[in-house]
N, CA, C and O atoms as CSV, one atom per row, in Angstrom:
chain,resi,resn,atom,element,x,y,z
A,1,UNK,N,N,-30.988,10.924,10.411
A,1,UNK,CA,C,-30.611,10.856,9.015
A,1,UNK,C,C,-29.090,10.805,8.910
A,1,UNK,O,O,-28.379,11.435,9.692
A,2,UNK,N,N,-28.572,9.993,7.864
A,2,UNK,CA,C,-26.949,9.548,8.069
A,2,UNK,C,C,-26.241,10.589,6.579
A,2,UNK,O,O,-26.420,10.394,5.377
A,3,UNK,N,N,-25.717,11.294,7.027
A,3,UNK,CA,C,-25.145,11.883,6.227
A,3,UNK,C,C,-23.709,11.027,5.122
A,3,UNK,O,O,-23.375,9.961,5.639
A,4,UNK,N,N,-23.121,11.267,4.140
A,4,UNK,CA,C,-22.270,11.517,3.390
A,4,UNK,C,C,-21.288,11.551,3.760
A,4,UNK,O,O,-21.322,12.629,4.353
A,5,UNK,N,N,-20.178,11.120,3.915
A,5,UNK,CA,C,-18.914,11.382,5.035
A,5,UNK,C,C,-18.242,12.301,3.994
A,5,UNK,O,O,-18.510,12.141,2.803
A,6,UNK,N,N,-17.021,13.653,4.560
A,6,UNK,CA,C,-16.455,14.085,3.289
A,6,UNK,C,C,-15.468,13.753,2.635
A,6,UNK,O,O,-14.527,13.557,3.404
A,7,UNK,N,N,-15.146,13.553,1.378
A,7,UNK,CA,C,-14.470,12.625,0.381
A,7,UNK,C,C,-12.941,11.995,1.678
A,7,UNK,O,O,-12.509,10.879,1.966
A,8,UNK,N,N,-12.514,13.673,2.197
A,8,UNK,CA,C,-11.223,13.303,2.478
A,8,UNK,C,C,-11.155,12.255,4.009
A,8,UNK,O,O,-10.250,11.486,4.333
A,9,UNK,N,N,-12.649,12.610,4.867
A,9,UNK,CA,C,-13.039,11.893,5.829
A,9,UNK,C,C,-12.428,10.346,5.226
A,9,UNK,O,O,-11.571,9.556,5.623
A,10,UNK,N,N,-13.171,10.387,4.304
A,10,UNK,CA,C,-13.506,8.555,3.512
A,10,UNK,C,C,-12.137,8.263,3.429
A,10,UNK,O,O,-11.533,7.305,3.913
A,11,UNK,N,N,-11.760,9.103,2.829
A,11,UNK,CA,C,-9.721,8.660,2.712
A,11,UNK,C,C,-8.999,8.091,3.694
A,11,UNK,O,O,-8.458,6.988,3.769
A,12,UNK,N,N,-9.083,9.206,4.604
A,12,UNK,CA,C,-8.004,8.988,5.787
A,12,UNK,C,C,-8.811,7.881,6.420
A,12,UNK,O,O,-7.945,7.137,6.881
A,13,UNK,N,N,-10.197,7.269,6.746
A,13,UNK,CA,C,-10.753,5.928,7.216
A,13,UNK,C,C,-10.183,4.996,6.279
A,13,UNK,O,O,-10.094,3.848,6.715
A,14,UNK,N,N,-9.835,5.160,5.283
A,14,UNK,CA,C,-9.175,4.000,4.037
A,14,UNK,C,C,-8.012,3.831,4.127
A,14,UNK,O,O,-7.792,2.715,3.658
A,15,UNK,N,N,-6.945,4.360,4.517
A,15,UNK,CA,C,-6.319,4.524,4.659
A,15,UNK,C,C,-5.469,4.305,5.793
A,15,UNK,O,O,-4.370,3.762,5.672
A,16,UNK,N,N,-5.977,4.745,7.008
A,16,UNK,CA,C,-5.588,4.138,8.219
A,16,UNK,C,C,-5.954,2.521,8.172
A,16,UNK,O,O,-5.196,1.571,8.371
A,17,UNK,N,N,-7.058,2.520,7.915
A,17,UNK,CA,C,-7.462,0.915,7.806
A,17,UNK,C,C,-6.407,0.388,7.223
A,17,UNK,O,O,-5.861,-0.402,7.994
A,18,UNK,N,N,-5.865,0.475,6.181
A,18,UNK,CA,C,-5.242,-0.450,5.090
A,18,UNK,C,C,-3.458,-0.406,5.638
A,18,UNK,O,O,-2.629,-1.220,5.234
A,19,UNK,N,N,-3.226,0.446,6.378
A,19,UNK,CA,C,-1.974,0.733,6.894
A,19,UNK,C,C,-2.022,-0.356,8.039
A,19,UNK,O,O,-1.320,-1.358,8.171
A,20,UNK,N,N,-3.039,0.120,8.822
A,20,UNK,CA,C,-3.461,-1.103,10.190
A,20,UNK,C,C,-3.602,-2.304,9.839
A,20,UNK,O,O,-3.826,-3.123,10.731
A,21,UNK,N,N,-3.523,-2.698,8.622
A,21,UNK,CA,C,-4.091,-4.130,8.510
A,21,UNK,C,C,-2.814,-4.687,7.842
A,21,UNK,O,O,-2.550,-5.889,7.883
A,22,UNK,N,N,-1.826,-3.540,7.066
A,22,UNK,CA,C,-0.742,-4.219,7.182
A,22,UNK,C,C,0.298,-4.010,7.778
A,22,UNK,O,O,1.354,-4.034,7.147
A,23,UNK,N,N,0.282,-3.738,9.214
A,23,UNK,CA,C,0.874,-3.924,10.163
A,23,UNK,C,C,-0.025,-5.227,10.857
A,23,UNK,O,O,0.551,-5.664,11.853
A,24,UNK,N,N,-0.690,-5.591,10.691
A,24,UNK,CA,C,-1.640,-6.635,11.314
A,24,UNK,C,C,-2.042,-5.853,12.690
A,24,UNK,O,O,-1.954,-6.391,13.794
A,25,UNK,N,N,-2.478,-4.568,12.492
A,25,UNK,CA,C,-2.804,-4.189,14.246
A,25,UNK,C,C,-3.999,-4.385,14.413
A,25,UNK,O,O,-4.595,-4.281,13.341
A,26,UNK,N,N,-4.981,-4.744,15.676
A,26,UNK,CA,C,-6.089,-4.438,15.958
A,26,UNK,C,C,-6.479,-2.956,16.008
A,26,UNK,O,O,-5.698,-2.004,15.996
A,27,UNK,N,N,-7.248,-2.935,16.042
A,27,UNK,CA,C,-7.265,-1.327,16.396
A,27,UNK,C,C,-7.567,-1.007,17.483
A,27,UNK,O,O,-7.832,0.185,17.640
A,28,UNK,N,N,-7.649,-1.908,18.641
A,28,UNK,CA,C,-7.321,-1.529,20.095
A,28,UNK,C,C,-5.534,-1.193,19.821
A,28,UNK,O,O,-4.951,-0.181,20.210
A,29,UNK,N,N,-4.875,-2.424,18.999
A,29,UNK,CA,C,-3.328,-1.972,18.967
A,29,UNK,C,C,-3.353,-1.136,18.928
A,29,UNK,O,O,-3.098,-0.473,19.934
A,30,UNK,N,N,-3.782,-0.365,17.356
A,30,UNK,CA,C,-3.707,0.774,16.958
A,30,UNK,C,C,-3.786,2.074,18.041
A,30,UNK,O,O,-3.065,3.045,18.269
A,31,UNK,N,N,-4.498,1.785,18.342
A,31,UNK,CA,C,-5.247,3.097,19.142
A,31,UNK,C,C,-4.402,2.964,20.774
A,31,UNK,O,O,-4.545,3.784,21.681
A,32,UNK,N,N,-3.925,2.289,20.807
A,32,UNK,CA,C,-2.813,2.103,21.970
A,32,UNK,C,C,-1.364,2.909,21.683
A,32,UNK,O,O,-0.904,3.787,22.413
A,33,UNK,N,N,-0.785,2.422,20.503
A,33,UNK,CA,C,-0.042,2.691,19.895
A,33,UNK,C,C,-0.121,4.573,19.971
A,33,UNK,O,O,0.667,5.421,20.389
A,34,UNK,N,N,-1.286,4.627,19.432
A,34,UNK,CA,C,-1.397,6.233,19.061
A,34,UNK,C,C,-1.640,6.931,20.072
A,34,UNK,O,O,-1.553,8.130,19.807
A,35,UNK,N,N,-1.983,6.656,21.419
A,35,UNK,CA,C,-2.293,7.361,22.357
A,35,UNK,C,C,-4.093,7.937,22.642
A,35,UNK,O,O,-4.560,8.856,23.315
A,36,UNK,N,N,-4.750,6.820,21.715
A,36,UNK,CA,C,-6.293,6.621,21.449
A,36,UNK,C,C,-7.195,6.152,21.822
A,36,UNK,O,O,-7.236,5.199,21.043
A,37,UNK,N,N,-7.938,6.050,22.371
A,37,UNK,CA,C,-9.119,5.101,23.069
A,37,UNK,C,C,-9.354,4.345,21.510
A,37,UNK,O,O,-8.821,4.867,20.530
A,38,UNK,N,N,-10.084,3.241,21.373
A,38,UNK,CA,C,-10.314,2.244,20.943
A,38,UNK,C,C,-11.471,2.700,20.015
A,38,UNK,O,O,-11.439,2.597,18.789
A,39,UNK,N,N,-12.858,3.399,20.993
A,39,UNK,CA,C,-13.737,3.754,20.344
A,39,UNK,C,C,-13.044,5.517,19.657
A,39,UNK,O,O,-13.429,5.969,18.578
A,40,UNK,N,N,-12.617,5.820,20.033
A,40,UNK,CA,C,-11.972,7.009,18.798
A,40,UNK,C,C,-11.601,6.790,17.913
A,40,UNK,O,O,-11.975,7.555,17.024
A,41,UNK,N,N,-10.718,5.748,17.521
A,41,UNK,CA,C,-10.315,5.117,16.217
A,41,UNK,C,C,-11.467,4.329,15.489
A,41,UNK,O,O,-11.500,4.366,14.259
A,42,UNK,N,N,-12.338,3.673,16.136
A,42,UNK,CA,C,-13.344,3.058,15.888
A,42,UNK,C,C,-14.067,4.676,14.834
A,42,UNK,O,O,-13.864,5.022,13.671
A,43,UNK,N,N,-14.631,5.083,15.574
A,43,UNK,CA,C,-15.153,6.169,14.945
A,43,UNK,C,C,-14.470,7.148,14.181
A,43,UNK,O,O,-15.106,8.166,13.907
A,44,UNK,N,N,-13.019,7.018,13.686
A,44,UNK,CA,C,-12.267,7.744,12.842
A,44,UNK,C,C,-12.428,7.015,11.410
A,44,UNK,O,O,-12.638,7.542,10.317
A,45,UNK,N,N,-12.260,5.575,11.750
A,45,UNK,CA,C,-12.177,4.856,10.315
A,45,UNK,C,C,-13.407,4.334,10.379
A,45,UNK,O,O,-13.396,3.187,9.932
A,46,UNK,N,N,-14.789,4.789,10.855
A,46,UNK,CA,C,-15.502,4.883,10.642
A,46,UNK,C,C,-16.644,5.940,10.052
A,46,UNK,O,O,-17.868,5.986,9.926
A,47,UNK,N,N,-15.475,6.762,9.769
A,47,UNK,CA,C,-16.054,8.251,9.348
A,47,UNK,C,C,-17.159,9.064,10.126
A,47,UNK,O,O,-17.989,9.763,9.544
A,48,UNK,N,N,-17.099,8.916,11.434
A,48,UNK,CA,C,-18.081,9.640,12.034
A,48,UNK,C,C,-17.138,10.276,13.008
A,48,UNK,O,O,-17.623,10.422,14.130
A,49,UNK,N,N,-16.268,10.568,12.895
A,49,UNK,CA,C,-15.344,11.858,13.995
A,49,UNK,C,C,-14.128,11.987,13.301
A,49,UNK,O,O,-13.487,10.993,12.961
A,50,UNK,N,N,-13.700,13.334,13.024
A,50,UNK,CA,C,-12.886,13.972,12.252
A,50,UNK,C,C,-11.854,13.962,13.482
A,50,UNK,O,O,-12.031,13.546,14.627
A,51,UNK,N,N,-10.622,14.599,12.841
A,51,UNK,CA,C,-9.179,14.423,13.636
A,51,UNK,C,C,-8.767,15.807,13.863
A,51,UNK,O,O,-9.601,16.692,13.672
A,52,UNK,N,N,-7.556,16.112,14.256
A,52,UNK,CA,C,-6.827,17.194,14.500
A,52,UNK,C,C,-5.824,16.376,14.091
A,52,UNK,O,O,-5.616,15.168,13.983
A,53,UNK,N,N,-4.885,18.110,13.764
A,53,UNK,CA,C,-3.591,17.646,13.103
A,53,UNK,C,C,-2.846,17.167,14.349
A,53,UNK,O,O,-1.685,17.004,13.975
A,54,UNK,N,N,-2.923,16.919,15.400
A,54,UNK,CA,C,-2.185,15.878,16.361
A,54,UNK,C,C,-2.363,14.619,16.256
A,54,UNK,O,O,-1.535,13.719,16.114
A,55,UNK,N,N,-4.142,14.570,16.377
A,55,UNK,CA,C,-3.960,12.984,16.093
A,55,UNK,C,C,-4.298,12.200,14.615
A,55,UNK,O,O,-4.907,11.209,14.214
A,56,UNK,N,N,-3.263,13.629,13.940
A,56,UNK,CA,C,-3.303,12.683,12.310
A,56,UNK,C,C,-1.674,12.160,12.485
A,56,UNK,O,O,-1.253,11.136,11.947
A,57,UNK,N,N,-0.866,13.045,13.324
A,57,UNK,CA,C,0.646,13.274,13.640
A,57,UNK,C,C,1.025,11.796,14.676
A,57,UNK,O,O,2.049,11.228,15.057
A,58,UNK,N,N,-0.157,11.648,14.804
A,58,UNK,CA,C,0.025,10.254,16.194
A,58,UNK,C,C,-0.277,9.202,15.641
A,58,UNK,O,O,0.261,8.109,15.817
A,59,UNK,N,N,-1.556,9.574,14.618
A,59,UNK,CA,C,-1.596,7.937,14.097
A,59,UNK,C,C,-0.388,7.039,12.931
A,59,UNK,O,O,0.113,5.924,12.782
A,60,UNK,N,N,-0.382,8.517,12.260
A,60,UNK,CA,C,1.112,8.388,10.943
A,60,UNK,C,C,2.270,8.004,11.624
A,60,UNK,O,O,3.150,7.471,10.948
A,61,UNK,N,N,2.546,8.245,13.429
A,61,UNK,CA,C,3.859,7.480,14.116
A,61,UNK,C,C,3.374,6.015,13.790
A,61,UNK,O,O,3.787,4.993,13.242
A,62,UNK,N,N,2.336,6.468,14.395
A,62,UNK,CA,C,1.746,4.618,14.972
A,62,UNK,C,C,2.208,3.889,13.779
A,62,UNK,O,O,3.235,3.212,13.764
A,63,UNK,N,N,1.438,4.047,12.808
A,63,UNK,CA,C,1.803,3.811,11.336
A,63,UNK,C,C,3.141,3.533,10.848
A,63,UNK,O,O,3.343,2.533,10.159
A,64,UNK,N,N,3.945,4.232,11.110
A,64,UNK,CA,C,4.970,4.693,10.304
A,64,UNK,C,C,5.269,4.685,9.183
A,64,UNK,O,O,5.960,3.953,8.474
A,65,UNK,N,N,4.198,6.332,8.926
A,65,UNK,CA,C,4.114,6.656,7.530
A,65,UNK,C,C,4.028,8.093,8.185
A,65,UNK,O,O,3.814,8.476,9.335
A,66,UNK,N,N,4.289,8.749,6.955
A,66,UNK,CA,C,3.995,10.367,6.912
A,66,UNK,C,C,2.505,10.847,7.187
A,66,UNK,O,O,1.462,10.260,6.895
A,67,UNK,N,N,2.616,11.629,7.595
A,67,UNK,CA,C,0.901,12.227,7.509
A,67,UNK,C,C,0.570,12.563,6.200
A,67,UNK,O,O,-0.560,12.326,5.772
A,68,UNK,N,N,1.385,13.064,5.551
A,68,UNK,CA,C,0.471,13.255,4.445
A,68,UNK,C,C,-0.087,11.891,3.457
A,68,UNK,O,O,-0.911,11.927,2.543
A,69,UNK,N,N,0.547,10.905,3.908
A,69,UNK,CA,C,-0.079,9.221,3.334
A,69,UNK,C,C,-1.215,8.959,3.892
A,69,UNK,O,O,-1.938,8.120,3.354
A,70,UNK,N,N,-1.596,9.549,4.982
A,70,UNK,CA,C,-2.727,9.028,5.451
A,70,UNK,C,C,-3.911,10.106,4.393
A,70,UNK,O,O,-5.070,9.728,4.222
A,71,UNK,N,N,-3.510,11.123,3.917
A,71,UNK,CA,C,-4.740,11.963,3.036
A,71,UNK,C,C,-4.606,11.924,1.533
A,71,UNK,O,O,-5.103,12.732,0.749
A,72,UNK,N,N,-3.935,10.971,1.268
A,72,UNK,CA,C,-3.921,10.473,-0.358
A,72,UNK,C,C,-4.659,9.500,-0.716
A,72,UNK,O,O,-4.698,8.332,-0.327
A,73,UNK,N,N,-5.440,10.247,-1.745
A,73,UNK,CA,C,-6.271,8.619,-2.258
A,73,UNK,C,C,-5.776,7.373,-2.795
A,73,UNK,O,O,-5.094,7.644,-3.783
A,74,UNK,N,N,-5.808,6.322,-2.619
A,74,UNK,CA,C,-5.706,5.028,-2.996
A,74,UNK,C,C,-5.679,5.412,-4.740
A,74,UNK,O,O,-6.613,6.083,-5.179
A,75,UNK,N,N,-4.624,4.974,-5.637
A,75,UNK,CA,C,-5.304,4.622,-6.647
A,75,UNK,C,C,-5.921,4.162,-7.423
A,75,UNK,O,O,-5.783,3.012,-7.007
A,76,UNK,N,N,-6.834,4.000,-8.672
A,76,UNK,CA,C,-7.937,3.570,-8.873
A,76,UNK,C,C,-7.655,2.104,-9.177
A,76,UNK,O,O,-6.601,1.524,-8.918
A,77,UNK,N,N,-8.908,1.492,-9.855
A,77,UNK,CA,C,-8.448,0.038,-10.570
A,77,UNK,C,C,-8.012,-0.111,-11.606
A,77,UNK,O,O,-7.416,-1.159,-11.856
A,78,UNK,N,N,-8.162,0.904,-12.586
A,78,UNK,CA,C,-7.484,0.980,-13.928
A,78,UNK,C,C,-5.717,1.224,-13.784
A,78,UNK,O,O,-4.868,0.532,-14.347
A,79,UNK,N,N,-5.524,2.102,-13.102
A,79,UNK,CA,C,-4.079,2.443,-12.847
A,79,UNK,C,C,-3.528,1.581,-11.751
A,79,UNK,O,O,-2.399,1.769,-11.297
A,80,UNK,N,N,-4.182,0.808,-11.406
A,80,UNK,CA,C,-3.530,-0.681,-10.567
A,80,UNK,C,C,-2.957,-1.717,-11.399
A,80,UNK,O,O,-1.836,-2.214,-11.502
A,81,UNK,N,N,-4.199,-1.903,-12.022
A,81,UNK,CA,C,-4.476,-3.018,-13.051
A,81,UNK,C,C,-3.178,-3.011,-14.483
A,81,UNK,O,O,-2.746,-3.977,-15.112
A,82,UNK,N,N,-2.878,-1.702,-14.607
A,82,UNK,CA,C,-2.094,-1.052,-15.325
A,82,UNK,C,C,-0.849,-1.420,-14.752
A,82,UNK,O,O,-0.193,-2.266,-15.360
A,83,UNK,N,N,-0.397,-0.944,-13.694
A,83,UNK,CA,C,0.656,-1.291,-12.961
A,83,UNK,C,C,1.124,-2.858,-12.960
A,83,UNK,O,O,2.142,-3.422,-13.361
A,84,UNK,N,N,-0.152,-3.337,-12.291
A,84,UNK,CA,C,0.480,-5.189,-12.290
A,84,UNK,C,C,0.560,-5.294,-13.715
A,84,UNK,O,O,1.717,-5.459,-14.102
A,85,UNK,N,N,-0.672,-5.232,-14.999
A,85,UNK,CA,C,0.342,-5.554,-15.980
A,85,UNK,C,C,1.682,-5.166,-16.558
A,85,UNK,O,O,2.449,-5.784,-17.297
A,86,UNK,N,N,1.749,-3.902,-15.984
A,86,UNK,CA,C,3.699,-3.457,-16.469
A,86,UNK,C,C,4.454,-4.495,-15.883
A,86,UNK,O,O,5.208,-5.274,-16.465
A,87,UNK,N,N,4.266,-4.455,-15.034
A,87,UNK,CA,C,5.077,-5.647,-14.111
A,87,UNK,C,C,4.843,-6.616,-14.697
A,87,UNK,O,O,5.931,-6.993,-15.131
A,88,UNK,N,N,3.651,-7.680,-15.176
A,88,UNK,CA,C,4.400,-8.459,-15.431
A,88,UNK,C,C,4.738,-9.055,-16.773
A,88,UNK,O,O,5.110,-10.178,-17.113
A,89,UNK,N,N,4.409,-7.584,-17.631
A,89,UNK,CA,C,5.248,-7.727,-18.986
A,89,UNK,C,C,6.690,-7.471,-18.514
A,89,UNK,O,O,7.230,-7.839,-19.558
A,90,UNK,N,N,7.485,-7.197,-17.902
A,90,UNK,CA,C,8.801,-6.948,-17.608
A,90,UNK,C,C,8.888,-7.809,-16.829
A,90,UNK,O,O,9.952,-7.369,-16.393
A,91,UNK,N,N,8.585,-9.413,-15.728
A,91,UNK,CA,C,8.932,-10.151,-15.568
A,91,UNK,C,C,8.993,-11.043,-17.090
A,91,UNK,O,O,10.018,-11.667,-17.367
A,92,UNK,N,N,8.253,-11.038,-17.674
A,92,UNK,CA,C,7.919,-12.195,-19.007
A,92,UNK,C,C,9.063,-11.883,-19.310
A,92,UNK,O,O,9.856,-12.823,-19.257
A,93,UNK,N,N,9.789,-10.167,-19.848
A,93,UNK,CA,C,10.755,-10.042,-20.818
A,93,UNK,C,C,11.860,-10.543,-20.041
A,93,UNK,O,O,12.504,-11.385,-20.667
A,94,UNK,N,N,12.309,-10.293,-18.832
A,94,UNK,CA,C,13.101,-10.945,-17.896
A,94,UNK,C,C,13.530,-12.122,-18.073
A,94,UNK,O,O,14.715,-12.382,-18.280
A,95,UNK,N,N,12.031,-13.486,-17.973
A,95,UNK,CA,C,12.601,-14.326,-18.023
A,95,UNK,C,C,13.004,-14.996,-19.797
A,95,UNK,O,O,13.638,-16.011,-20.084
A,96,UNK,N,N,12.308,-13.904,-20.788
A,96,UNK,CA,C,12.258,-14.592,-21.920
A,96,UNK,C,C,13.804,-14.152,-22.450
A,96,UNK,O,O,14.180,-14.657,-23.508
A,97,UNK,N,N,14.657,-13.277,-21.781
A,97,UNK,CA,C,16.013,-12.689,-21.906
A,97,UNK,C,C,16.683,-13.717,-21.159
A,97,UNK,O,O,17.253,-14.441,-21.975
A,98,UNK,N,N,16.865,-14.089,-20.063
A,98,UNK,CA,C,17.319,-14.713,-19.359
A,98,UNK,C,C,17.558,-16.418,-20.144
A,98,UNK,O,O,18.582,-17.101,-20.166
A,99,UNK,N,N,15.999,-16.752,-20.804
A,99,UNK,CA,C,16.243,-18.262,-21.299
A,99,UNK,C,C,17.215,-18.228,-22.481
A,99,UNK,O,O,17.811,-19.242,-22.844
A,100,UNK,N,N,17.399,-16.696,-23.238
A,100,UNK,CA,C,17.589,-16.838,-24.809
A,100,UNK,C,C,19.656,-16.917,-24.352
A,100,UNK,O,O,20.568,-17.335,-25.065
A,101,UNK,N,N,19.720,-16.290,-22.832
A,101,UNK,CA,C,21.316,-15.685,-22.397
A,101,UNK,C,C,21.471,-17.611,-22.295
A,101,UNK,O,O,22.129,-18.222,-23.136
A,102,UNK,N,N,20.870,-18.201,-21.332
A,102,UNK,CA,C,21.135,-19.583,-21.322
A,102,UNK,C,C,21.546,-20.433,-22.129
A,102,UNK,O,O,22.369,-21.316,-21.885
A,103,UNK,N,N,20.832,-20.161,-23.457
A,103,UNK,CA,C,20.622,-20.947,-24.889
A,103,UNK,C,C,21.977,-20.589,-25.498
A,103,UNK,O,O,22.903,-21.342,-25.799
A,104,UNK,N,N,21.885,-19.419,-25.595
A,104,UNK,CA,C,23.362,-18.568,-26.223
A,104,UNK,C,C,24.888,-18.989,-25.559
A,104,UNK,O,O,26.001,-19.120,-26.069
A,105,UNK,N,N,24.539,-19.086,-24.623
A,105,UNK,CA,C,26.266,-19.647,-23.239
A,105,UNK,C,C,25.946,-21.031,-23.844
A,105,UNK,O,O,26.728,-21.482,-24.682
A,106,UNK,N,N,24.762,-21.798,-23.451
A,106,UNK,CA,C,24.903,-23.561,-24.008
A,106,UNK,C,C,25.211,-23.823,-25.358
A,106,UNK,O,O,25.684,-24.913,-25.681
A,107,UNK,N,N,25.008,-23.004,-26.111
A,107,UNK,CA,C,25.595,-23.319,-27.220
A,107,UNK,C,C,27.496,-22.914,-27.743
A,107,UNK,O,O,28.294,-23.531,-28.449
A,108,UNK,N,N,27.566,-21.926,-27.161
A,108,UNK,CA,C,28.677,-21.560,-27.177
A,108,UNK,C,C,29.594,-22.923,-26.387
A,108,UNK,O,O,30.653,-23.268,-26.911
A,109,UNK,N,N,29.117,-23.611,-25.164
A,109,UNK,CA,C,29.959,-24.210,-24.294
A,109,UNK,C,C,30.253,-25.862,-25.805
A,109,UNK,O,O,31.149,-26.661,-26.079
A,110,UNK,N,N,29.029,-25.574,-26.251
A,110,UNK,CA,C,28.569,-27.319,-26.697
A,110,UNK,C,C,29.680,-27.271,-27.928
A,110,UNK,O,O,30.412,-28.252,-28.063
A,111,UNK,N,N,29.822,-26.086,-28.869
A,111,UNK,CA,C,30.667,-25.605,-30.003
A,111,UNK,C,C,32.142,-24.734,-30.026
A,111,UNK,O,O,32.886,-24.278,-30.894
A,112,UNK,N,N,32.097,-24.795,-28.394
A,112,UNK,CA,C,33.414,-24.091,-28.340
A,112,UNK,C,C,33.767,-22.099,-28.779
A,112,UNK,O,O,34.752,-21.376,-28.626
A,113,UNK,N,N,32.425,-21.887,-29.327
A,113,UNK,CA,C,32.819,-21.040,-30.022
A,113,UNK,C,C,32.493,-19.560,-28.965
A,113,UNK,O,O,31.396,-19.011,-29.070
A,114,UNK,N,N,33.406,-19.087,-28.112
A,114,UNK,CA,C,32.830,-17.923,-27.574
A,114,UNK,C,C,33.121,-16.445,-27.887
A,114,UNK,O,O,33.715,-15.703,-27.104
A,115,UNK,N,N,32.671,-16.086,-29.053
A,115,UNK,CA,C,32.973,-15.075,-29.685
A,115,UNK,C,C,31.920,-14.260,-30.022
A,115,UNK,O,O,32.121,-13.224,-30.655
């Protein structure tokens, strides 16, 4: 019978994954890197073998991230989704500031008038 992994298990497998993948490592890399057999990491971000604080301390080198990044949850999709749109209402205002600074100098150049 397959148990439930525990929440923070699920994390740190999410987490290492998503760190490893943007470093582009295999996770033979990985687990080279960290001082890991292949199938240990296999079974870490697979949630079926828990860590010690050494080899949370070895993988966060490997990483290069803090340990405590590896036990923070991802945030959700609403507060993502949230995020990219801030962003890119503040590119829009960016560029809609930027066209009006253009308009304002071209007219000034076309009328002489820079005051």
């Amino acid at each position: 019978m397959k148990s439930n992994p525990e929440p923070i298990r699920k994390v740190l497998a999410e987490n290492i994954k998503k760190y490893r993948h943007n470093f582009r490592y295999s996770q033979e890399k990985l687990a080279e890197k960290a001082g890991l057999s292949k199938q240990t990491l296999n079974d870490i971000e697979g949630c079926r073998r828990w860590v010690s604080s050494q080899t949370i301390s070895r993988l966060a080198k490997a990483l290069n991230v803090s340990e405590y990044q590896l036990l923070i949850p991802e945030n959700d999709d609403k507060v993502e989704k949230t995020r990219n749109s801030s962003l890119e209402s503040l590119i829009a205002l960016k560029q809609m500031i930027h066209s009006t600074v253009d308009l304002q100098f071209e007219k000034a150049v076309e009328t002489g008038n820079f005051v």
